[in-house]
C-alpha positions as YAML, in Angstrom:
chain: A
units: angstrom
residues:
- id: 1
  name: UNK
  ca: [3.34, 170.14, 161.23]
- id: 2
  name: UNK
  ca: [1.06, 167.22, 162.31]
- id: 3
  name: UNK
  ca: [-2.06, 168.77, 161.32]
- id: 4
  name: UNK
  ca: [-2.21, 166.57, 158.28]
- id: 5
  name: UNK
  ca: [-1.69, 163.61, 160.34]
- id: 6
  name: UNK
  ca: [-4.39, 164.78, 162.58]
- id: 7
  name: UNK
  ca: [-7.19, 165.19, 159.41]
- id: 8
  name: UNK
  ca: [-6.67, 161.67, 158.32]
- id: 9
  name: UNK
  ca: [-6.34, 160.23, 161.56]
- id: 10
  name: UNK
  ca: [-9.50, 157.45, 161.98]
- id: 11
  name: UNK
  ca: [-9.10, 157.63, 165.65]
- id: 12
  name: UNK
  ca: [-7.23, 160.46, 168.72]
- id: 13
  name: UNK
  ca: [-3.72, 159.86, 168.09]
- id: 14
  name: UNK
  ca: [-1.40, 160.16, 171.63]
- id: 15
  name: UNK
  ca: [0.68, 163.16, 172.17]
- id: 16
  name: UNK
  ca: [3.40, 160.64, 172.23]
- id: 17
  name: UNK
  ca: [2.61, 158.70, 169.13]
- id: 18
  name: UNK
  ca: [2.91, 162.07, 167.49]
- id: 19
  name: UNK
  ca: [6.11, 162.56, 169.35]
- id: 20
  name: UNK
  ca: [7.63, 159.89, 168.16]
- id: 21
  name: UNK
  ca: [6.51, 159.90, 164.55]
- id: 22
  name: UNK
  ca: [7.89, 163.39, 163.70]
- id: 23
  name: UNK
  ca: [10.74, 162.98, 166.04]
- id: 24
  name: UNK
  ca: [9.49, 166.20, 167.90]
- id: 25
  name: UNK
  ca: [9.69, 166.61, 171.98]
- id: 26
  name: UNK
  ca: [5.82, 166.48, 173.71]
- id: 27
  name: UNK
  ca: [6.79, 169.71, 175.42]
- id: 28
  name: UNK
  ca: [7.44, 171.32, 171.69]
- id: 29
  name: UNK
  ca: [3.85, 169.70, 170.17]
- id: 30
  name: UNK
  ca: [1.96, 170.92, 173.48]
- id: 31
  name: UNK
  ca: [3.63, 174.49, 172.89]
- id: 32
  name: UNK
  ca: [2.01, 173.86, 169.41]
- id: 33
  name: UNK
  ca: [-1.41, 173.16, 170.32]
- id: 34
  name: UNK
  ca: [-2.80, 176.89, 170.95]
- id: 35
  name: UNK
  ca: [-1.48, 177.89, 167.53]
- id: 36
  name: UNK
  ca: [-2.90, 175.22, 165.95]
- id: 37
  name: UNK
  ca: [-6.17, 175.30, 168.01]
- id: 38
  name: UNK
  ca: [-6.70, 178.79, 166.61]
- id: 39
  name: UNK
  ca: [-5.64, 178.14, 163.04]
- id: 40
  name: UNK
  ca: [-8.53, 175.53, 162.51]
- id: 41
  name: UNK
  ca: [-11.20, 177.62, 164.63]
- id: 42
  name: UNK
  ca: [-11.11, 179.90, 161.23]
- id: 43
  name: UNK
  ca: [-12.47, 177.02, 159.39]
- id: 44
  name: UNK
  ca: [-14.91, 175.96, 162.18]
- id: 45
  name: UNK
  ca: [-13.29, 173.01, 163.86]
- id: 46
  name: UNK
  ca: [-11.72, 172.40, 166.80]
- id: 47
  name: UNK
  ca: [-8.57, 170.47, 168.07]
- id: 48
  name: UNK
  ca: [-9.87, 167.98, 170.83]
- id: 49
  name: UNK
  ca: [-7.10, 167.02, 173.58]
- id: 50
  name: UNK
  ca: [-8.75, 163.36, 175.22]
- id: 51
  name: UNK
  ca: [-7.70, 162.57, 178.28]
- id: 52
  name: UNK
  ca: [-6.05, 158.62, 177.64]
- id: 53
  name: UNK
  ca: [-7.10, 159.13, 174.40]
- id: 54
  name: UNK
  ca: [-5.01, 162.10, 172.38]
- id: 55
  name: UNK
  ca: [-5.89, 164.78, 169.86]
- id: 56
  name: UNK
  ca: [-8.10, 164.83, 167.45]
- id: 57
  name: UNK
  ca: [-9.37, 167.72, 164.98]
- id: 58
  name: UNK
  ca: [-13.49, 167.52, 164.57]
- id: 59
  name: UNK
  ca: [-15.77, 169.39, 162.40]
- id: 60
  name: UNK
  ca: [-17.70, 168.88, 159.40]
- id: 61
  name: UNK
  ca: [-15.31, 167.20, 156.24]
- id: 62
  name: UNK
  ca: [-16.13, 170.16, 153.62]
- id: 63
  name: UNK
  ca: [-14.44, 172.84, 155.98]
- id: 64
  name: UNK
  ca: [-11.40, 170.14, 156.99]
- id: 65
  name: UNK
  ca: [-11.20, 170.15, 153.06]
- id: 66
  name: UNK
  ca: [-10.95, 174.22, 153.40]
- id: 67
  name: UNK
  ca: [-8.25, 174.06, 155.52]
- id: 68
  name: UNK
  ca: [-6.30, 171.57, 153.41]
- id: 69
  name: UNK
  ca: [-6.68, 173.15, 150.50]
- id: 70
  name: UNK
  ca: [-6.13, 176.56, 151.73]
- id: 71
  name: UNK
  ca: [-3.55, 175.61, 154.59]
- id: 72
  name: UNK
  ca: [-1.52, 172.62, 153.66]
- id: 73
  name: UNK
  ca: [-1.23, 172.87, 150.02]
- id: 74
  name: UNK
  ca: [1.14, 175.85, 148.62]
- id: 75
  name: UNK
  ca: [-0.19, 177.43, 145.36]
- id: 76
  name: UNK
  ca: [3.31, 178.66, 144.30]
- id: 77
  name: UNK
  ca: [2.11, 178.97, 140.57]
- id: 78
  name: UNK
  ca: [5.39, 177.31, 138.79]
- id: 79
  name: UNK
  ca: [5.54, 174.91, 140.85]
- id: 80
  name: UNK
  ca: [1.67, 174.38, 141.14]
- id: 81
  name: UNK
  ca: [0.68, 173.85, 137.97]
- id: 82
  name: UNK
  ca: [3.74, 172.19, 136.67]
- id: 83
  name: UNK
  ca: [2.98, 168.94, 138.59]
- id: 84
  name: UNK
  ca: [2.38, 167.67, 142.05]
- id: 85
  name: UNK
  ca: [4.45, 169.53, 144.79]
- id: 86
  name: UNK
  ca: [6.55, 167.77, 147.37]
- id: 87
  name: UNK
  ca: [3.36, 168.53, 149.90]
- id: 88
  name: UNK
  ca: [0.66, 167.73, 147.93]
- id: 89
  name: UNK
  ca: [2.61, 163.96, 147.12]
- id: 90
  name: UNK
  ca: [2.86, 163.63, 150.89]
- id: 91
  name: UNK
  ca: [-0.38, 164.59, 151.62]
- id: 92
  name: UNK
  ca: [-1.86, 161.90, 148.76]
- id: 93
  name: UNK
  ca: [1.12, 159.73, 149.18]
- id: 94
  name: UNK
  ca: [-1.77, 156.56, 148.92]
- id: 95
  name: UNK
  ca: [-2.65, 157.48, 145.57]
- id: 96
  name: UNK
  ca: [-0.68, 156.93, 142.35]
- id: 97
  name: UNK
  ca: [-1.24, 161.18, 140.64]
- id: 98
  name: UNK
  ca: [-0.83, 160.02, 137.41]
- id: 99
  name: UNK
  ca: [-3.67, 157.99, 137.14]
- id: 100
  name: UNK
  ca: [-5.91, 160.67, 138.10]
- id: 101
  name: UNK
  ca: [-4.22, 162.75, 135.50]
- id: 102
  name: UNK
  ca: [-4.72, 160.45, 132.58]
- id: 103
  name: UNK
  ca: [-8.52, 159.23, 133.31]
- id: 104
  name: UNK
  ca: [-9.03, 163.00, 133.77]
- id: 105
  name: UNK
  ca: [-7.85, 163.84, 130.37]
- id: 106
  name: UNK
  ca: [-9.37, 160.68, 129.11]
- id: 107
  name: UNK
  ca: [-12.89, 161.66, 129.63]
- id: 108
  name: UNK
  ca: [-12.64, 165.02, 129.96]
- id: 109
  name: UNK
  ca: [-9.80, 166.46, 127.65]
- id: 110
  name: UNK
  ca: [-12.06, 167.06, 124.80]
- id: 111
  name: UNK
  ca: [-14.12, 169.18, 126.69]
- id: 112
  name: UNK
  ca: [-11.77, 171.35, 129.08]
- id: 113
  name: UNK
  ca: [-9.28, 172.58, 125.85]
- id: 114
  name: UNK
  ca: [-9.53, 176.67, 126.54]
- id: 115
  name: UNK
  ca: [-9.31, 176.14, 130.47]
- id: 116
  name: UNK
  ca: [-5.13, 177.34, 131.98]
- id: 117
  name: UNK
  ca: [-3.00, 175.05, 133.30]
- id: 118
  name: UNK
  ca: [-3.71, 176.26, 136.56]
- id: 119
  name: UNK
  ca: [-7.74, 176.00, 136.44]
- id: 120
  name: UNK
  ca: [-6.69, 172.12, 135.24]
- id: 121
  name: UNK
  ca: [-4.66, 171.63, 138.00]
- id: 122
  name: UNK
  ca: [-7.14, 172.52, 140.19]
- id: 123
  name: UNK
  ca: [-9.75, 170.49, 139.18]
- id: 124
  name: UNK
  ca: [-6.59, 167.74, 139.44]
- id: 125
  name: UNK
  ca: [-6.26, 168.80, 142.94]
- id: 126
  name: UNK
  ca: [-10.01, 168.09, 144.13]
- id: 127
  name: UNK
  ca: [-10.22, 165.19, 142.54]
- id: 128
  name: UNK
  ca: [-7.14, 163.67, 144.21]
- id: 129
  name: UNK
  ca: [-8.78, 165.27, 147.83]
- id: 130
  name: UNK
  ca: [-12.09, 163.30, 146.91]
- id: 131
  name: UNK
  ca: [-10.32, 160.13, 145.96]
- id: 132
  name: UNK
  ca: [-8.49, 160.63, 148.89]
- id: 133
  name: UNK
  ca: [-10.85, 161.40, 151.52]
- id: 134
  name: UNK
  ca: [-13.11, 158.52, 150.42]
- id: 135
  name: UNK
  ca: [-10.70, 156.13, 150.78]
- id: 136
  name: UNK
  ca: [-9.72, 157.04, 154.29]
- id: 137
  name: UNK
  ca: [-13.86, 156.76, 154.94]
- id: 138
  name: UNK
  ca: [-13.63, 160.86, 155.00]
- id: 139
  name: UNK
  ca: [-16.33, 161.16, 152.40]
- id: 140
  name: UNK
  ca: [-19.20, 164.24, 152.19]
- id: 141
  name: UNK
  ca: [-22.25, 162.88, 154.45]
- id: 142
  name: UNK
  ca: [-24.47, 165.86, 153.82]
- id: 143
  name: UNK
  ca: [-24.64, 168.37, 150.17]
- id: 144
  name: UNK
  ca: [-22.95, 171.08, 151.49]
- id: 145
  name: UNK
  ca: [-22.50, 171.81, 147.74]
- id: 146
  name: UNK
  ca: [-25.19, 173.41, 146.17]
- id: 147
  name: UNK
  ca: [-26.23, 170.95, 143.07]
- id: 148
  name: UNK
  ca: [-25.20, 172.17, 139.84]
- id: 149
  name: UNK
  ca: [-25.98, 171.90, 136.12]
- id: 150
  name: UNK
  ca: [-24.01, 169.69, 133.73]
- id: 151
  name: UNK
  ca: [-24.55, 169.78, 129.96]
- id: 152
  name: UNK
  ca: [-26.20, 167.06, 128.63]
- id: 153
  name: UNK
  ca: [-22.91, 166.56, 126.31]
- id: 154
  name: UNK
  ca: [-20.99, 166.25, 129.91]
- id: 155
  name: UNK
  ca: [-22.96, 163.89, 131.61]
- id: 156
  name: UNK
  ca: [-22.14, 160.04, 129.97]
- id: 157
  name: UNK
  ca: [-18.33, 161.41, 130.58]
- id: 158
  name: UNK
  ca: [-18.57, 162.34, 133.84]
- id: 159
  name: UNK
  ca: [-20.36, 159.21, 135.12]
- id: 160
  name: UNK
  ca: [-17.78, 156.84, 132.86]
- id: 161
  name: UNK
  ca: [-14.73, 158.76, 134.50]
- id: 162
  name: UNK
  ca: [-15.93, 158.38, 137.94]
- id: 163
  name: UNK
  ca: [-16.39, 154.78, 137.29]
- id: 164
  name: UNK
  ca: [-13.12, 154.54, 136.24]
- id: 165
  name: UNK
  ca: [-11.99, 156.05, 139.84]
- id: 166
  name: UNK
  ca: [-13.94, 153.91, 141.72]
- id: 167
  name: UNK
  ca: [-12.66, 150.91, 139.89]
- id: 168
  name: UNK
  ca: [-9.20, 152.03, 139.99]
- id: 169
  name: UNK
  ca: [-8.98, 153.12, 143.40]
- id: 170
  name: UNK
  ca: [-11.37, 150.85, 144.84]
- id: 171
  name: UNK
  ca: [-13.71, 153.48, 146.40]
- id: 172
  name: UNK
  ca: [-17.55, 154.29, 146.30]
- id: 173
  name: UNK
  ca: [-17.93, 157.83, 144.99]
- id: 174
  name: UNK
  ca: [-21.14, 158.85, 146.76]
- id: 175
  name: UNK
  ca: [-23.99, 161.56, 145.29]
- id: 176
  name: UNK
  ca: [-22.92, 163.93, 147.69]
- id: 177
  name: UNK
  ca: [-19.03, 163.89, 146.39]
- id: 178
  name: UNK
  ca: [-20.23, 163.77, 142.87]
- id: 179
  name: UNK
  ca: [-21.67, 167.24, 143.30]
- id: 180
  name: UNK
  ca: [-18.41, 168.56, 144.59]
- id: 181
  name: UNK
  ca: [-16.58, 167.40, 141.76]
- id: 182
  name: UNK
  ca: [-19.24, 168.67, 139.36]
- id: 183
  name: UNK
  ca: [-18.80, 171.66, 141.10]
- id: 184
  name: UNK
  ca: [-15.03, 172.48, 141.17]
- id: 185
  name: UNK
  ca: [-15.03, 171.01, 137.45]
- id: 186
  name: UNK
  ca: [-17.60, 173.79, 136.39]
- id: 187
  name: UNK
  ca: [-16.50, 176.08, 138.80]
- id: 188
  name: UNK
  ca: [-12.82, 175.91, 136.96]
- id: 189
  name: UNK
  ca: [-14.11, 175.33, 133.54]
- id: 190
  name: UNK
  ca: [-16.69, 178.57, 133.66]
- id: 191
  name: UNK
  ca: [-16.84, 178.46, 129.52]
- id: 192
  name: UNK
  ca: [-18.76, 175.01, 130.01]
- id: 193
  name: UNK
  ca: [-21.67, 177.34, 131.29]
- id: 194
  name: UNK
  ca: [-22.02, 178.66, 128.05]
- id: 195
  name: UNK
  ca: [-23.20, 174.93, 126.73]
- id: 196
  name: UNK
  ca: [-26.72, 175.51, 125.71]
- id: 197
  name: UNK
  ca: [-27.80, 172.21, 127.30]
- id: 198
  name: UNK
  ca: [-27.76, 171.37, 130.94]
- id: 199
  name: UNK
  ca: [-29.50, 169.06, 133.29]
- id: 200
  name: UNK
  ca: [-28.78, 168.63, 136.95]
- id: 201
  name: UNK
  ca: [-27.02, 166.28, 137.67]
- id: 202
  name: UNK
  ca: [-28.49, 163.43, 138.68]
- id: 203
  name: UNK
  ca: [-27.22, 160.03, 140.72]
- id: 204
  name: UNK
  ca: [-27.89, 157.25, 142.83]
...
């Protein structure tokens, strides 16, 4: 499916770009465009079809990161948490994985040791959409994230590994994509709650 294509796309791509890129007839993608239309409605966007201009799926990034997470990406557990699937590759395919693995564990290993494999590869998995999303200019514009609470013993690691992504992918990692990795981290990692110290996070 081109829906992937569509979600990254910085511009309306034409029916027949599409066409030719999959190796798909235009008759077969327009007979896909009502299915499609109503498979993104669920996550409040729409499929635009521009005149001159081609199609193009708006709406606001956090629920385009809903439908790839929920949509695109197959949670089949073995294969899930065992490494990165054929579709999630593709779908990051301008990121190296590994690198996000090891700065992950880097800063954060100490701190995540009681957490399953398949919490950890979640957190993996957000943290490759972020990195990815930011660098095709995709990134949160608005906290659609409510802010959360990091323990104090959390915070110098957190900033120092996000450094390390920005310098490694060469990427700004704004506020409002800080608190949505916060977020899933905590969110995956619930026994961090129980650190008596916590401030909210705070950045520039």
């Amino acid at each position: 499916m081109f829906v992937r294509k569509l979600l990254y796309a910085t511009k309306p791509i034409p029916i027949e770009t599409i066409s030719e890129t999959i190796f798909v007839a235009e008759s077969t993608i327009y007979s896909y465009l009502k299915p499609i239309r109503a498979l993104v409605k669920k996550y409040n966007l729409r499929l635009k079809n521009r005149t001159n201009l081609g199609l193009s799926i708006e709406g606001n990034e956090i629920d385009k990161r809903r439908l790839i997470t929920n949509v695109l990406v197959e949670h089949n557990f073995t294969e899930y948490i065992s490494g990165y699937t054929e579709i999630e590759q593709k779908l990051f395919q301008d990121i190296e994985l590994e690198k996000i693995n090891y700065i992950f564990d880097y800063y954060f290993g100490n701190f995540i040791t009681e957490i399953t494999d398949f919490k950890r590869k979640n957190i993996l998995f957000h943290i490759a959409l972020c990195i990815s999303r930011c660098k095709s200019n995709y990134s949160l514009k608005l906290d659609t994230i409510n802010k959360v609470a990091l323990p104090d013993t959390m915070i110098d690691n957190f900033e120092k590994m996000l450094k390390a992504y920005e310098d490694e992918f060469d990427i700004l990692i704004p506020k409002t994509e800080r608190n949505y990795l916060a977020y899933h981290i905590l969110g995956n990692a619930v026994e961090i709650w129980a650190t008596p110290s916590k401030r909210e996070l705070q950045v520039e």
